[in-house]
N, C-alpha and C positions, 0 to 999 in steps of 0.2 A: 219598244216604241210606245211612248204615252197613248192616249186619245186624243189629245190635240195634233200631234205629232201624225198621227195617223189620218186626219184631214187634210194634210196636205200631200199627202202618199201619190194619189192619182197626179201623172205626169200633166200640164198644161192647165187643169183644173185650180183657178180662184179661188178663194175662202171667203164666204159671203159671212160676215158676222154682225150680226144684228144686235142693238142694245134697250135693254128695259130697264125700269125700275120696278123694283119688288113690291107689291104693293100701291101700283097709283095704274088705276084711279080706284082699284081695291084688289084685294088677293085671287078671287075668282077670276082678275081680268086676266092676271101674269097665269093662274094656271091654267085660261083659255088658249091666250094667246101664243104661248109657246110652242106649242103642237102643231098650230098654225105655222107657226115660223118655220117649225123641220117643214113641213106640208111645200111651204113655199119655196125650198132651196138652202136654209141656215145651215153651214157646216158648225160655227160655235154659236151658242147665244152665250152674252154676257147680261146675266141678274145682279143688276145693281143695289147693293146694300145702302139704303138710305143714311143719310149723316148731316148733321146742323149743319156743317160750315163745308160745305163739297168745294176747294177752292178751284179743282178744273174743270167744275163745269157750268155752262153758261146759265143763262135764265129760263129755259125750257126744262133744263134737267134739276136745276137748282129747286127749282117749282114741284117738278113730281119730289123730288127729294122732302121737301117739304110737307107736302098733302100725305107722304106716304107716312111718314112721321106722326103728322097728326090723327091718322088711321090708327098708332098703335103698331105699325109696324120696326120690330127690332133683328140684332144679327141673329137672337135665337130663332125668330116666325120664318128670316129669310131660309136660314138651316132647313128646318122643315119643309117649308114650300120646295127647296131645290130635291128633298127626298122623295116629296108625293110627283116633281115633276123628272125624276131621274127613272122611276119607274113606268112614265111614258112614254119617255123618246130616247131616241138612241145617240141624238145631238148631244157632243158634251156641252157642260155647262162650266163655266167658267162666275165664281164672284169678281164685281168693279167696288171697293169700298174705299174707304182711308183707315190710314194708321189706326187714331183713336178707337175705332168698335173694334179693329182686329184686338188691340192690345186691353184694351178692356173685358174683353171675353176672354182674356188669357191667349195667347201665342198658340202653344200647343193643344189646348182644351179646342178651340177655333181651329185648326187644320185638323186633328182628329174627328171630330164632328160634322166639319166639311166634305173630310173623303168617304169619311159611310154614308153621310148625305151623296155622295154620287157626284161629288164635284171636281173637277178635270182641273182647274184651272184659277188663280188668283193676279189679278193687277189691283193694286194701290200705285195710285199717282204719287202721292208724298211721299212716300218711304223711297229714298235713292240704295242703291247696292254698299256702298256705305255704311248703313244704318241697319241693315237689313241680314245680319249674319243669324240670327239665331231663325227667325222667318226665313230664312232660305232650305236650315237645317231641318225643322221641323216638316214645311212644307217639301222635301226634298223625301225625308222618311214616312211622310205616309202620298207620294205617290200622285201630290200635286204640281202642275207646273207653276212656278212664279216668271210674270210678266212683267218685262221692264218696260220704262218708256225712254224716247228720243224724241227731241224736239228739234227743227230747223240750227237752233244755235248751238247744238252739241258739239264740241269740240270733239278732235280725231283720238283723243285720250279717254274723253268719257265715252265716243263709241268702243272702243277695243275694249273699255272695263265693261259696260253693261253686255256686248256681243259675248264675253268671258264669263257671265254670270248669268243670264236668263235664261230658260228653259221656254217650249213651246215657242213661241215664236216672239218677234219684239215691234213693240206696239210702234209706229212712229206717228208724229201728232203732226198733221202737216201744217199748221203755223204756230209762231208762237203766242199763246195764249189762252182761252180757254173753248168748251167746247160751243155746238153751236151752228146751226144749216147756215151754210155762204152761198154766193149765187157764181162766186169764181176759184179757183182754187191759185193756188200761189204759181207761178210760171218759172221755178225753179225746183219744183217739188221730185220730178222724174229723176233731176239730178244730184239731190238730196235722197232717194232710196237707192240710186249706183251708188253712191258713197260710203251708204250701211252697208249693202249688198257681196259689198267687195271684202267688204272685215267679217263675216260670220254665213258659217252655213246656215243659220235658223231661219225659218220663213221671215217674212219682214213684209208687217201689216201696217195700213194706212190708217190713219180716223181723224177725226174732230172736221166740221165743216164741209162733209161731202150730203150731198142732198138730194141728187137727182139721178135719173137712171146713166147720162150720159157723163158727171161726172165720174160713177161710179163704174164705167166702160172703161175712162181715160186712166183710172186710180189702178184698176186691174190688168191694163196694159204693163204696166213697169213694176208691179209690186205684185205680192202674193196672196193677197187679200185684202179685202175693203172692209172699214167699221162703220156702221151708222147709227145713229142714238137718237140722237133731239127730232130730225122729221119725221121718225117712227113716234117717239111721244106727242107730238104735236095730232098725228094722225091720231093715234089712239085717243087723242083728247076729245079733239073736233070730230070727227067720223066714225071711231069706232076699231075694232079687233079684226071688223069683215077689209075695211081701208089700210089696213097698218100691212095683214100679210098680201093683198093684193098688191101692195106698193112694192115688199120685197120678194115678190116676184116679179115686177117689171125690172130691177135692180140683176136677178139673177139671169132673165133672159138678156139683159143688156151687157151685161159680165161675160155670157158663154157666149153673145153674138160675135 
């Protein structure tokens, strides 16, 4: 049983999974923050590997992606950063990047680097199952999960492909589009994870547009876990590290309520 795989062990138990960018609003904040997060309830934190052109995510993420970049931060600093912070927590860690910096750092050279860095876990948006045979291989041999994604409009042919080929669990993105705090969630969403649910034993995790604690109650009602990203950036922008894991912990009280 992986580390991810192992978060969702405990019978009844939600996966609260939290998302950052490496690097914004600078590296001391991701390796403050973090620690905070297991502190707060994070079964996985997902550390987002900055990239020029992030096309699923919205303008909060887009933004730190951005400032993080112009910090100076690359997938080698993320590397490191996920070593100096695998030696603090016992949360796995999972990387969020695209194609381009995995394949630019080399396929393999990039997953061997990743698993001594102490890293559980890999989703790229762009890369479909597809495209993705030798990344699957490599990440497969040193011991990392690859994370697919599902969107509202996936066809019952691309779920049974991607249910057939992801590890840890599968991300699904409750609308189509990109990411990004909403103030309502889609009113056929519950029916859209029965439908994943039913093709694959693998947990089957919610994200993009959940913002609020009671969102994030309703999201862990019919799924296995909840993602959140852009209102934890926002918080850490405007408030700070002390705001960010205060908030998921109201997020994880509102999950186990």
């Amino acid at each position: 049983m992986s580390r991810i795989e192992n978060a969702f062990r405990q019978p009844g138990h939600k996966a609260l999974i939290p998302y950052i960018t490496v690097g914004y609003p600078n590296v001391e904040a991701t390796l403050a923050v973090v620690p905070a997060f297991e502190k707060a309830g994070a079964d996985i934190i997902e550390l987002g590997i900055p990239f020029s052109d992030p096309l699923a995510d919205g303008a909060t993420i887009q933004k730190a992606s951005f400032n993080a970049l112009k910090n100076g931060v690359t997938p080698k600093l993320c590397i490191e950063v996920a070593a100096k912070l695998a030696k603090q927590v016992r949360t796995p860690l999972t990387f969020m990047t695209y194609a381009n910096p995995v394949f630019s750092y080399g396929i393999k050279k990039f997953c061997r680097d990743s698993a001594r860095a102490g890293v559980s876990g890999l989703i790229i948006p762009d890369l479909p199952p597809e495209e993705a045979a030798e990344l699957e291989k490599e990440a497969k041999s040193n011991g990392i999960d690859l994370i697919y994604f599902l969107a509202p409009t996936s066809s019952e042919s691309r779920i049974k492909l991607v249910a057939s080929r992801a590890s840890g669990f599968i991300y699904l993105v409750s609308v189509a589009g990109v990411t990004g705090a909403r103030n309502t969630l889609p009113v056929d969403l519950a029916g859209f994870v029965s439908r994943v649910k039913k093709m694959t034993a693998l947990p089957v995790c919610v994200g993009f547009g959940i913002s609020t604690p009671a969102q994030a109650k309703e999201v862990a009602s019919f799924s296995d876990g909840v993602i959140i990203g852009s209102r934890i950036i926002q918080l850490m922008e405007t408030e700070g590290i002390g705001a960010a894991a205060s908030f998921l912990g109201e997020l994880r009280k509102a999950i186990d309520s």
